[in-house]
C-alpha positions as a Markdown table, in Angstrom:
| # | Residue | x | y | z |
|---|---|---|---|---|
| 1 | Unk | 69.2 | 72.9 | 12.0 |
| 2 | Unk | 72.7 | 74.4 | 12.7 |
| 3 | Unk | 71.3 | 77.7 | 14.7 |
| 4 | Unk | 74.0 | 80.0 | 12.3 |
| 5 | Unk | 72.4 | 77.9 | 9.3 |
| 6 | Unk | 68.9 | 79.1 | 10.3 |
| 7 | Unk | 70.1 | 82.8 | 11.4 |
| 8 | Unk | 71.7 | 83.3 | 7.4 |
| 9 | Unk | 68.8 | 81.4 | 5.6 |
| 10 | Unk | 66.0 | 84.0 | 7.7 |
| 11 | Unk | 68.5 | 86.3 | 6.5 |
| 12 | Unk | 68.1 | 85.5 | 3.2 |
| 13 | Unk | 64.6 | 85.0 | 3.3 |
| 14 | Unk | 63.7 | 88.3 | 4.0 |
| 15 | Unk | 66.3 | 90.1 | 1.3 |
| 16 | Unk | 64.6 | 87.6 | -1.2 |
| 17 | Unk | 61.1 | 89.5 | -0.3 |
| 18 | Unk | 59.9 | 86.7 | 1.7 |
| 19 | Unk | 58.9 | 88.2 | 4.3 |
| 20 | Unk | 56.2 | 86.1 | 6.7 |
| 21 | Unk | 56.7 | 83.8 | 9.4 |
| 22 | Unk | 54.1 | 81.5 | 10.5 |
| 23 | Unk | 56.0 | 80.3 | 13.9 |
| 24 | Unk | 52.5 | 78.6 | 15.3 |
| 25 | Unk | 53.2 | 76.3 | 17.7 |
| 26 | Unk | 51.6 | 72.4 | 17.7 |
| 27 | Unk | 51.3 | 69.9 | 20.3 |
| 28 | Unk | 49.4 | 69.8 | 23.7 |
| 29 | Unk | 51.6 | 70.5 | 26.9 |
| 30 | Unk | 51.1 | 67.1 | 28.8 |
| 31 | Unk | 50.8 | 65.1 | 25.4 |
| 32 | Unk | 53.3 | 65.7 | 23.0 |
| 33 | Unk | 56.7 | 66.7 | 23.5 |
| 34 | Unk | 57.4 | 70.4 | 24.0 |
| 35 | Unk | 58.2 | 72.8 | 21.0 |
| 36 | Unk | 60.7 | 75.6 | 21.1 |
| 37 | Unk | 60.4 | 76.7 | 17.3 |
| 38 | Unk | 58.8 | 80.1 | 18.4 |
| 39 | Unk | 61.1 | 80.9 | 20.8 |
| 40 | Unk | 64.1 | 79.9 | 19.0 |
| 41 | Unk | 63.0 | 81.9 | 15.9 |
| 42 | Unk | 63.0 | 85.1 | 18.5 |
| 43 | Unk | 66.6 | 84.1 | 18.9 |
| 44 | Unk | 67.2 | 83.8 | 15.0 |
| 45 | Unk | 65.5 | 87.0 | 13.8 |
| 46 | Unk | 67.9 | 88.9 | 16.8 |
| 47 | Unk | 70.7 | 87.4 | 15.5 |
| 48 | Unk | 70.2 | 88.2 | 12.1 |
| 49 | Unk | 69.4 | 91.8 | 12.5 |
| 50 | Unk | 66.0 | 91.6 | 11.6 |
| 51 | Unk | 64.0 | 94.5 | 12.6 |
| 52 | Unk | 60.5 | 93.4 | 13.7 |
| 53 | Unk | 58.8 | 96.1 | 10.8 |
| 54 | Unk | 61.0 | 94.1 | 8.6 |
| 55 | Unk | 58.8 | 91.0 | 9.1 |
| 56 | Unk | 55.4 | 89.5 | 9.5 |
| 57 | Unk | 54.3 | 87.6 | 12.5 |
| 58 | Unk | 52.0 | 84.9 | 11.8 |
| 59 | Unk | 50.6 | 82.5 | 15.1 |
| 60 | Unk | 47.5 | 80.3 | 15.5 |
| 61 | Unk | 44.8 | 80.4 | 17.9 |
| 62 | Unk | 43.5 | 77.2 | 19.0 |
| 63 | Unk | 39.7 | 76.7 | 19.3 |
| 64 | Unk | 40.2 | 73.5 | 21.4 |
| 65 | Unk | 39.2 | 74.7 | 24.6 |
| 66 | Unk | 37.6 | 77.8 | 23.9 |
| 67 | Unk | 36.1 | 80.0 | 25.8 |
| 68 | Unk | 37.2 | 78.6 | 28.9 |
| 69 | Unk | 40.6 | 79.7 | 28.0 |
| 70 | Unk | 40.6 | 82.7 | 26.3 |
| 71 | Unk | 41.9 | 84.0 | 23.1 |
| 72 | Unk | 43.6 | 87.1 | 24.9 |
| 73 | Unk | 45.5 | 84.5 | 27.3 |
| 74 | Unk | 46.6 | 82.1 | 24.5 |
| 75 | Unk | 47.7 | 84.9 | 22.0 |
| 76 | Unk | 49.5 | 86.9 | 24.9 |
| 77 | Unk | 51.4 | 83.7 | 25.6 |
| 78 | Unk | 52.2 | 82.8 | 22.1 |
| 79 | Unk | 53.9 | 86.7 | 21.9 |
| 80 | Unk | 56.3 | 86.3 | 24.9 |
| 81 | Unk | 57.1 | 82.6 | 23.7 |
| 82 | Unk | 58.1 | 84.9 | 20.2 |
| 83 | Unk | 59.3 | 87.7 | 21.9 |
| 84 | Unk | 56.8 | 90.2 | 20.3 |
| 85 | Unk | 54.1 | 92.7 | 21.1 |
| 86 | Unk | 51.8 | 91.9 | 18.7 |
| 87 | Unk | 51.0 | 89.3 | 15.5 |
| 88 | Unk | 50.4 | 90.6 | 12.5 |
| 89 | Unk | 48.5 | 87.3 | 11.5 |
| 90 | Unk | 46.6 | 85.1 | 13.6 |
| 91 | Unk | 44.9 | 82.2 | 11.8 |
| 92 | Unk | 42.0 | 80.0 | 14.0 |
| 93 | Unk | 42.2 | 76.3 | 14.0 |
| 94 | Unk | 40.0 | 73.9 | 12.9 |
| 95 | Unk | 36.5 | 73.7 | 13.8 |
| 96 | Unk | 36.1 | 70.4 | 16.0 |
| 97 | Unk | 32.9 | 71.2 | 18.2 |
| 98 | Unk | 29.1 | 71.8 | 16.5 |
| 99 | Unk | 28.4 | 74.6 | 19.3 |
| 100 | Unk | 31.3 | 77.1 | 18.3 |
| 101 | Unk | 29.8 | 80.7 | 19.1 |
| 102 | Unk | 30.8 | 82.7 | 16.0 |
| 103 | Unk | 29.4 | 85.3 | 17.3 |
| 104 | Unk | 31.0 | 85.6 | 20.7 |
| 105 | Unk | 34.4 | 84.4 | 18.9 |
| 106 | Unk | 34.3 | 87.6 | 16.2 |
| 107 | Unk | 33.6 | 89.9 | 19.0 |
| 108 | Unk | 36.9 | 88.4 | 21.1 |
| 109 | Unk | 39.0 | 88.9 | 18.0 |
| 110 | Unk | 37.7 | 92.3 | 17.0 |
| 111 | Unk | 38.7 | 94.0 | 20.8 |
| 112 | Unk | 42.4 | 92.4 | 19.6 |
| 113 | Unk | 42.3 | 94.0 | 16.7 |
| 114 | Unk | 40.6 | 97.0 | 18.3 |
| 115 | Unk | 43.9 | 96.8 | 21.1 |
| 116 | Unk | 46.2 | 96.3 | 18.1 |
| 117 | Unk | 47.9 | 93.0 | 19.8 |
| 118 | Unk | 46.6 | 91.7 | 16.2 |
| 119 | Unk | 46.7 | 92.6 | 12.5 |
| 120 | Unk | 44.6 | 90.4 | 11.1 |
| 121 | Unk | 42.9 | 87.1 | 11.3 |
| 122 | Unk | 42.0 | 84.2 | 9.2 |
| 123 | Unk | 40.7 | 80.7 | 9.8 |
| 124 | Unk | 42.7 | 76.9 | 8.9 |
| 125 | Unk | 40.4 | 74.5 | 6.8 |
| 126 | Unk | 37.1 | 75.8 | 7.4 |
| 127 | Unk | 33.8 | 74.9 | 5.8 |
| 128 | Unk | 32.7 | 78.0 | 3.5 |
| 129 | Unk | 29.9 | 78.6 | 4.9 |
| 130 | Unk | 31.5 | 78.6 | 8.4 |
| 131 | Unk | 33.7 | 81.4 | 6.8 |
| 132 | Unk | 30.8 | 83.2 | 5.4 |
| 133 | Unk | 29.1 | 82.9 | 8.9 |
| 134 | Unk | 31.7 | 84.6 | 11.1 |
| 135 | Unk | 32.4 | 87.1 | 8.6 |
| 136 | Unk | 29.0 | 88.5 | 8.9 |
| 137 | Unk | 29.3 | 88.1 | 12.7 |
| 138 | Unk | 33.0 | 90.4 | 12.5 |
| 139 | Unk | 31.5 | 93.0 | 10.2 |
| 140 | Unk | 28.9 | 93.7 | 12.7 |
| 141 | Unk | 31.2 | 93.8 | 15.5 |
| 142 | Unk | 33.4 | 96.5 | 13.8 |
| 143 | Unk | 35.8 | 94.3 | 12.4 |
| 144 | Unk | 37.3 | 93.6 | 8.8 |
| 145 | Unk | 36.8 | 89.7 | 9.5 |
| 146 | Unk | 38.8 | 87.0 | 8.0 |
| 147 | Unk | 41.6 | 88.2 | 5.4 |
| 148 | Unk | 42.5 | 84.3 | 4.8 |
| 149 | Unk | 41.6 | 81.0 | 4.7 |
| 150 | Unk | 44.5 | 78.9 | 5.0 |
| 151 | Unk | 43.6 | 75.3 | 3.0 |
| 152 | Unk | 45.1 | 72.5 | 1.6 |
| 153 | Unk | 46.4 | 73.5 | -2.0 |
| 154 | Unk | 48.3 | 71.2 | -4.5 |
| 155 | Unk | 48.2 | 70.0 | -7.7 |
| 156 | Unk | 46.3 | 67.0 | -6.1 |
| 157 | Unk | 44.3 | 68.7 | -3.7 |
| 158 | Unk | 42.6 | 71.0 | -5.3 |
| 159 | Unk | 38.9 | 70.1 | -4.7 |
| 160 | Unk | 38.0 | 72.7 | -1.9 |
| 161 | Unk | 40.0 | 75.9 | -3.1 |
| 162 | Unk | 38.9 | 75.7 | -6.5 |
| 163 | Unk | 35.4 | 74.9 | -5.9 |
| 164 | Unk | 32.5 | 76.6 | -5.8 |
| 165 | Unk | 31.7 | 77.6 | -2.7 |
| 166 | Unk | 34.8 | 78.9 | -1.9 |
| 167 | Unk | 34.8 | 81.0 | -4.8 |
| 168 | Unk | 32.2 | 83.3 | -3.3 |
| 169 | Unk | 34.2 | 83.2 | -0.1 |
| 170 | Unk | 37.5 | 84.8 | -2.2 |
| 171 | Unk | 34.8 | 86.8 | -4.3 |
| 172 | Unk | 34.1 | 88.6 | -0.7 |
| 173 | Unk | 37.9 | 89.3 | 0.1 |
| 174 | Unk | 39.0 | 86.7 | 1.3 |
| 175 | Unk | 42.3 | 85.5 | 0.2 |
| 176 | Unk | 43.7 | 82.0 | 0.4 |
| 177 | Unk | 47.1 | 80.8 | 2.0 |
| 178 | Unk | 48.1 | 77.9 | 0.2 |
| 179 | Unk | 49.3 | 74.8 | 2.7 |
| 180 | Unk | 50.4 | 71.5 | 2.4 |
| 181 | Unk | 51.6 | 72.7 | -0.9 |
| 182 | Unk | 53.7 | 69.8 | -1.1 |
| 183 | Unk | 52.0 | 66.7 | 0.7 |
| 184 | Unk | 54.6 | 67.0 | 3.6 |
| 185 | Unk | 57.0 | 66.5 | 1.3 |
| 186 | Unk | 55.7 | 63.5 | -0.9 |
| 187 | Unk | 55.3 | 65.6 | -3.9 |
| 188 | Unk | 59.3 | 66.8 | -4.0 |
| 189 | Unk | 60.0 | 62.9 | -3.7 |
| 190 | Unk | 60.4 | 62.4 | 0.3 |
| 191 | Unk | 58.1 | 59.3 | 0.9 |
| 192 | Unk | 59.3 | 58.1 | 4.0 |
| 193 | Unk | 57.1 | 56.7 | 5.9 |
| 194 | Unk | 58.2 | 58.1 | 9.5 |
| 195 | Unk | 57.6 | 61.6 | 7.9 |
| 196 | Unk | 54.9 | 63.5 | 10.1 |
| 197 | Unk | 52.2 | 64.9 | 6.9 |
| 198 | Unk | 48.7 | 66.4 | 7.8 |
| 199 | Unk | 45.5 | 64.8 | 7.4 |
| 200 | Unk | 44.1 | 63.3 | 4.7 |
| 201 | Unk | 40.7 | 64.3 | 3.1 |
| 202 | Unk | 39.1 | 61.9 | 1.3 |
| 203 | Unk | 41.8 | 58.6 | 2.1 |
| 204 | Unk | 43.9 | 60.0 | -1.1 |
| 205 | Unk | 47.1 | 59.8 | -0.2 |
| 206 | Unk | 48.2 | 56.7 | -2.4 |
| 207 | Unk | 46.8 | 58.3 | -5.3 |
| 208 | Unk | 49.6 | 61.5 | -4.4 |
| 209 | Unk | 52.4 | 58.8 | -4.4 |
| 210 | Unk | 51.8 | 57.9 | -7.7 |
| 211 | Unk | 50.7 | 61.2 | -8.5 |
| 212 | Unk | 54.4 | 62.1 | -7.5 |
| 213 | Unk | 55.8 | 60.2 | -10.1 |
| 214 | Unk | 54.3 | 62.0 | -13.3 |
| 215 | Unk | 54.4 | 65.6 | -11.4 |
| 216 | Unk | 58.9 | 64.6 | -11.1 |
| 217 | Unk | 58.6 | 63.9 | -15.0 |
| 218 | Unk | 57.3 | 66.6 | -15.8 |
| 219 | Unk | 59.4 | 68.8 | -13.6 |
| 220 | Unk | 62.6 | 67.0 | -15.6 |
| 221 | Unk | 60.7 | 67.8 | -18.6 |
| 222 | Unk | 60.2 | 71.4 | -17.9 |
| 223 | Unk | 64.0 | 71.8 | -15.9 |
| 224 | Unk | 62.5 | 72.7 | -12.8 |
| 225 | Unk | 62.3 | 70.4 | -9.7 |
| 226 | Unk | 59.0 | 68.7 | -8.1 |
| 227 | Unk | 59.0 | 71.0 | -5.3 |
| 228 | Unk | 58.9 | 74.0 | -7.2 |
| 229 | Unk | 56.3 | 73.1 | -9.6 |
| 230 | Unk | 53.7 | 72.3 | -7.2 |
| 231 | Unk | 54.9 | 76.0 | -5.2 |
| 232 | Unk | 54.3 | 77.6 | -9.0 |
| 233 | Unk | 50.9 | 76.0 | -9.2 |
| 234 | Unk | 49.9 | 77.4 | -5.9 |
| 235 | Unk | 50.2 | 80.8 | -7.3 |
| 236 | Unk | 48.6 | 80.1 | -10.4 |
| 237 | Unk | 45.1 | 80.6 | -8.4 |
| 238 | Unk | 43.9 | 83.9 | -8.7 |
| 239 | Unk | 43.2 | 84.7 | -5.0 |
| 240 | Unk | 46.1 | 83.4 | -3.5 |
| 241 | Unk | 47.9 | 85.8 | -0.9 |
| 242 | Unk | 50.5 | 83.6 | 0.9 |
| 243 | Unk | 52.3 | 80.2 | -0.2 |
| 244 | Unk | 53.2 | 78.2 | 3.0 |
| 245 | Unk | 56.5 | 75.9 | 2.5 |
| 246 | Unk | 59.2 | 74.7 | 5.5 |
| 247 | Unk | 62.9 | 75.0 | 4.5 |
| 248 | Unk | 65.9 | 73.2 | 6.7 |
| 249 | Unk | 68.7 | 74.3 | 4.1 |
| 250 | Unk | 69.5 | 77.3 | 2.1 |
| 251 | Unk | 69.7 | 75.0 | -0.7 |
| 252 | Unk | 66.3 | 74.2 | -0.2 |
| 253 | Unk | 65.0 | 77.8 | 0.3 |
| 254 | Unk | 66.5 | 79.4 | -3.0 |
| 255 | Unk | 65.0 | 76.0 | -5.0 |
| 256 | Unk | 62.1 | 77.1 | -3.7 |
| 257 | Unk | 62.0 | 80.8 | -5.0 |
| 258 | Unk | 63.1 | 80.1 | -7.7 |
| 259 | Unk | 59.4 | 78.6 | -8.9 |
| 260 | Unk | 59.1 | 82.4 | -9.3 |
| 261 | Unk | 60.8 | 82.0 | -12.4 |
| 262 | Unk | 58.9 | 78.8 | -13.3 |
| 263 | Unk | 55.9 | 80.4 | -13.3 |
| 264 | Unk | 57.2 | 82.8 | -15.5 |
| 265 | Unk | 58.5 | 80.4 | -17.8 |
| 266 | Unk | 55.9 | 78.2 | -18.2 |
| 267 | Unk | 52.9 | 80.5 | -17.8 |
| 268 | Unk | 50.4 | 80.5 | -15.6 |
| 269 | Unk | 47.6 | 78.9 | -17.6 |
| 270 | Unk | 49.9 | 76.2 | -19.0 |
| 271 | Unk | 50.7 | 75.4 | -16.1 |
| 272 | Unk | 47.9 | 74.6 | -14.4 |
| 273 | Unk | 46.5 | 72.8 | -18.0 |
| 274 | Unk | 49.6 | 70.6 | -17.4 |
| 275 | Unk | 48.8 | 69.7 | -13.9 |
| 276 | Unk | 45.1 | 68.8 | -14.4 |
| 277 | Unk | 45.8 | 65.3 | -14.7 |
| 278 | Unk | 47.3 | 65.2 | -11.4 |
| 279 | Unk | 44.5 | 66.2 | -9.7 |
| 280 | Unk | 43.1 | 63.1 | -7.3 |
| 281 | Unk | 40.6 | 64.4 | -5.3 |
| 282 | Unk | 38.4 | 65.9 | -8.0 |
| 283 | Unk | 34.5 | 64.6 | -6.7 |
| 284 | Unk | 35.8 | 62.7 | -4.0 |
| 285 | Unk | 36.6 | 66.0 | -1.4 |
| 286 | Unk | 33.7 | 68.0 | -0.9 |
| 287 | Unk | 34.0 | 71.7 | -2.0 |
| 288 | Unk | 32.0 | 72.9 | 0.6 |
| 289 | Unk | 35.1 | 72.0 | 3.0 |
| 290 | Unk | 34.8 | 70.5 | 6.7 |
């Protein structure tokens, strides 16, 4: 993006009420190429006059390597990368190793909390049960535990956050973050195939292209886009906190707030009786999660 593109869109952003970041960087130094879209939001917050209470911070913390390197030294980098002293939300990765100590892992991120370099955490497509585990693990250790799950949320991929295991998780406190709310862009009609999407549970992807095509028709039918039809759905669930989209254009970011007044419209439990058929990975994901 144009950097005074980016500078007026944040701008916009946070007058429109939208008013958290998530700035996590990807990529492994060595392996992929290197990221800068942490550091250059520093740069577009500055020049945009955004006050640092005026936003929330939100920043992973990879598990890949833990505990040799430690969750203090990764999220202490992450902050000068952003330019901050402290992230309001840090979300864990996924789970990739069977001898994770929850334990030892709550107690690290209670003494942030306890230190205030951090808000709040929450973990990124988690099994329930490994939420439920470290919760217990973080209430003992003084902390609040995990205020999100951040999951995979669509009108397609809805098998996991609407299931019932993780309704005891939300039933607990927990909230959900929607992601991939639009299939990396498949369900607002960008198929290309050298687009970079996240993974896919249960090999459903060709089932979301065609998907696509009835969730557009109904979008014309309803005078609302793709994009912000699938954004309304997200909302539609009951213990959703936080609705995760990527905008390059203002165009693009005012579309997309503007499934505010979608939802509104249409009504939440319309809504979601008018996306049922779209949903693909009903008894083929398992609602237990990873």
């Amino acid at each position: 993006m144009d950097f005074g593109d980016a500078v007026k869109m944040i701008r916009h952003a946070v007058d429109s009420g939208l008013n958290m970041f998530d700035v996590a960087v990807y990529g492994i130094p060595g392996i992929h190429p290197p990221v800068f879209t942490d550091v250059l939001f520093s740069a577009i917050v500055r020049a945009a006059g955004i006050a640092r209470d005026d936003y929330l911070l939100s920043t992973k913390l990879w598990l890949e390597g833990y505990p040799e390197h430690s969750l203090r030294d990764q999220l202490a980098n992450a902050l000068f990368r952003v330019g901050a002293d402290h992230a309001d939300v840090a979300v864990l990765g996924d789970i990739r190793s069977d001898d994770l100590d929850l334990k030892a892992l709550a107690e690290d991120l209670a003494a942030l909390e306890k230190e205030g370099l951090l808000g709040c955490w929450g973990v990124n497509n988690w099994s329930a049960t490994a939420v439920r585990t470290i919760r217990e693990h973080a209430l003992a250790a003084g902390s609040p535990g995990p205020q999100l799950a951040q999951l995979k949320y669509s009108p397609c991929r809805r098998a996991i956050p609407d299931g019932e295991p993780f309704a005891a998780v939300f039933a607990e406190g927990v909230s959900l973050q929607a992601s991939d709310v639009l299939e990396g862009g498949i369900l607002a009609g960008k198929s290309g195939e050298s687009r970079q999407v996240g993974r896919d549970p249960g090999d459903i992807r060709p089932r979301i292209h065609e998907a696509a095509r009835g969730i557009a028709d109904l979008a014309a039918s309803l005078d609302a886009t793709a994009a912000q039809l699938c954004i309304a759905f997200t909302l539609t669930h009951p213990s959703t906190s936080t609705v995760l989209f990527g905008s390059t254009s203002m165009q693009q970011l005012t579309d997309n707030i503007a499934a505010l007044d979608v939802l509104e419209r249409v009504g939440a439990s319309e809504l979601r009786t008018l996306m049922d058929p779209f949903w693909v990975d009903r008894d083929i994901v398992d609602p237990e999660g990873p």
